[in-house]
C-alpha positions as CSV (number, residue, x, y, z in Angstrom):
1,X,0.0,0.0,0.0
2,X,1.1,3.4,-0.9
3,X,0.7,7.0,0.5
4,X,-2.1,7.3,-2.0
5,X,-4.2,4.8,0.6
6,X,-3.7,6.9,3.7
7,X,-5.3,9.5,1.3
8,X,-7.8,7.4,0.4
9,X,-8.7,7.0,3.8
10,X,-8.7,10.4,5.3
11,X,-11.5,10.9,2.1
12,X,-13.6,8.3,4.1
13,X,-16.4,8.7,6.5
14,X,-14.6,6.4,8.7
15,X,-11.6,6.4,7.7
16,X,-8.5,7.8,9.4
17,X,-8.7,10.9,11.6
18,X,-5.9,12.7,13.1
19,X,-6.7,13.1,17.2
20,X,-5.2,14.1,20.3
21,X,-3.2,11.0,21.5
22,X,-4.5,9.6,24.1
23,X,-2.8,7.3,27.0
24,X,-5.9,6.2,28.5
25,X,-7.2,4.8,25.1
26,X,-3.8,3.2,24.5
27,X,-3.7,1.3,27.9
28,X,-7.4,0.1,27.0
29,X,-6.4,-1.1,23.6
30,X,-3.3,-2.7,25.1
31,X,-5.5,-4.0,27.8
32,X,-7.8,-5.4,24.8
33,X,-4.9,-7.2,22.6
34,X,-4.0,-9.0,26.3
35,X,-7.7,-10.1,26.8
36,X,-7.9,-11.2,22.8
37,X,-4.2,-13.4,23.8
38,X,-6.2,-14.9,26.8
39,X,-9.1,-15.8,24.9
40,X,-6.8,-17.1,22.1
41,X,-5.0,-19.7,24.8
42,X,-8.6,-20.5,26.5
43,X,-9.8,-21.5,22.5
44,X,-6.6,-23.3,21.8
45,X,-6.9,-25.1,25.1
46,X,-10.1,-26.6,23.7
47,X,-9.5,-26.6,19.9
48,X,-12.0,-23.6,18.8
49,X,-10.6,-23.5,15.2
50,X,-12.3,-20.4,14.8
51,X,-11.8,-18.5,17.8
52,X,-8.3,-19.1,17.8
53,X,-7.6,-17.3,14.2
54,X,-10.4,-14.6,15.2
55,X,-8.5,-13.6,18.2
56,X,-5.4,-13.7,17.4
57,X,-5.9,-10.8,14.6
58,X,-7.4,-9.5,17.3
59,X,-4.9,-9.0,19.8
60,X,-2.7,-7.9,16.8
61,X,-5.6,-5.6,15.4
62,X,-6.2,-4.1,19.0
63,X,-2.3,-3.7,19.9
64,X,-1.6,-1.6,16.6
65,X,-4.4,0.6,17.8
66,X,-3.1,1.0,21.0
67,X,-0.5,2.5,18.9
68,X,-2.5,4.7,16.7
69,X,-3.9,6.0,20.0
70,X,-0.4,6.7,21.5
71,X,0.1,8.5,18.4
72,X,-3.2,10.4,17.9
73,X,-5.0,8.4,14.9
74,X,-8.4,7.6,14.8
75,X,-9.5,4.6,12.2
76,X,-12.7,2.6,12.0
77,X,-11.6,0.7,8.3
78,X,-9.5,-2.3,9.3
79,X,-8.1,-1.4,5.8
80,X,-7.2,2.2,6.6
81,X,-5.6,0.8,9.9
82,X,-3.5,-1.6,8.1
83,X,-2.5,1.5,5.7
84,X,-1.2,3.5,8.7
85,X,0.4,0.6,10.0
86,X,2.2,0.5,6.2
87,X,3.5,4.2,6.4
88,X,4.7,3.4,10.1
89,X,6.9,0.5,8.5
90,X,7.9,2.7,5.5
91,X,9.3,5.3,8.6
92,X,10.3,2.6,10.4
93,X,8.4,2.3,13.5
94,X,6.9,-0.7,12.5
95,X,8.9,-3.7,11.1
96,X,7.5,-4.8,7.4
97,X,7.1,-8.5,8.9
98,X,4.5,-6.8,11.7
99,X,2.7,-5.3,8.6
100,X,2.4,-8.2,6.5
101,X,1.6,-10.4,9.9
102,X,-1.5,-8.9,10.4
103,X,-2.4,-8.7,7.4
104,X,-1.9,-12.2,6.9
105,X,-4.0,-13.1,10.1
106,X,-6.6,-11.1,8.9
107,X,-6.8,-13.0,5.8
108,X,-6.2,-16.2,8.0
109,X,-9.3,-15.0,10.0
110,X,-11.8,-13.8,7.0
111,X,-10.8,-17.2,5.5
112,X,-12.0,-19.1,8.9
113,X,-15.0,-17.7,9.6
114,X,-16.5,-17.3,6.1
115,X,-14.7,-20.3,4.1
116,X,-15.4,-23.5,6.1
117,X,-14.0,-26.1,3.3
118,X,-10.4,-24.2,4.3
119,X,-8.9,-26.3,7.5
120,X,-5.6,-24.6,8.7
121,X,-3.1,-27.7,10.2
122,X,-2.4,-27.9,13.6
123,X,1.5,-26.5,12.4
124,X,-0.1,-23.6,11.0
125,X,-2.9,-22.9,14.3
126,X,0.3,-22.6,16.3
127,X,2.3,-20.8,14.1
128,X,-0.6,-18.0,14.2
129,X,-0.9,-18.3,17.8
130,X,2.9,-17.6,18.3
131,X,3.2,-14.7,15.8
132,X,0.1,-12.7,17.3
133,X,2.1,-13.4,21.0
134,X,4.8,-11.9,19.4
135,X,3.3,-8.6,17.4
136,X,1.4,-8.0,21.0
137,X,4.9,-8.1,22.7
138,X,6.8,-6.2,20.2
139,X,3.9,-3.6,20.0
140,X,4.3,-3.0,23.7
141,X,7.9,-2.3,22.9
142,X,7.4,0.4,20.6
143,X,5.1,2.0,22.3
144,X,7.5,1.9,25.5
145,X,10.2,3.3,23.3
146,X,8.2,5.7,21.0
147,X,9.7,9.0,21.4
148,X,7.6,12.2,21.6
149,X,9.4,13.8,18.4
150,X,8.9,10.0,16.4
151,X,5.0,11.1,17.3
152,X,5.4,14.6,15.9
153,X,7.2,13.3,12.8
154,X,4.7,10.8,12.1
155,X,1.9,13.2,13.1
156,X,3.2,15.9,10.8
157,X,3.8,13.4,8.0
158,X,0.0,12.5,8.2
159,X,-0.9,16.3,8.0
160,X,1.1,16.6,4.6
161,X,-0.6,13.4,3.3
162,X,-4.1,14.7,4.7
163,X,-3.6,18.4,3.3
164,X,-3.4,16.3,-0.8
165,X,-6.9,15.3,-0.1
166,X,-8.3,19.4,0.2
């Protein structure tokens, strides 16, 4: 995805917004992603095929927002989240891997819940299960180490991309 989708998004009804951030939002979202990782385990515990692949895109979808909150961006398009999420890896907050991860386990998930001839192996349940631990836990790290001029950069680079759309 390209600039010209975070464009695209600021053009939708619900798509991206620029906010205050907000650090109570962010703990609730992180607090979110950790309840999705629980329910995750408690489905894998008892083979819930579906549960498992919905929540973990969960946790991952609900850690990047704790993010966005941390950095003051509203979204309500999964799409237009995972296009933020793109041009944080293109400025390197975010690793590529993350952004293709979740977007993987989103296609994982829409696959699972609408696509019932598709069986994922019990290799690939636990490789999904293990990745969204990870993006949670490497999440958690950027926002510990996100800087307050990385949030201005980022902030100010989403104003410029926001300002082609007027």
């Amino acid at each position: 995805m390209s600039d010209n989708n975070v464009v695209w998004c600021f053009k939708q009804k619900r798509g991206i917004r620029i906010i205050e951030p907000n650090p109570n939002l962010t703990k609730a979202y992180l607090k979110k992603a950790i309840s999705a990782l629980n329910t995750m385990t408690a489905a894998l515990k008892i083979n819930e095929i579906d549960w498992i692949t919905t929540t973990a895109y969960y946790a991952r979808y609900f850690a990047l927002y704790a993010l966005l909150m941390k950095i003051g961006v509203k979204s309500e398009t999964h799409d237009c989240t995972t296009a933020v999420a793109r041009l944080l890896a293109r400025n390197g907050t975010l690793s590529h891997s993350m952004v293709d991860d979740i977007a993987q386990a989103k296609q994982t998930r829409i696959d699972s819940q609408y696509y019932v001839e598709n069986e994922l192996s019990h290799t690939e349940i636990n490789h999904n299960v293990e990745a969204a631990r990870k993006f949670v836990l490497e999440t958690e790290k950027i926002l510990e180490n996100l800087t307050p001029e990385q949030i201005t950069n980022i902030r100010t680079q989403l104003e410029k991309l926001k300002e082609t759309c007027f």
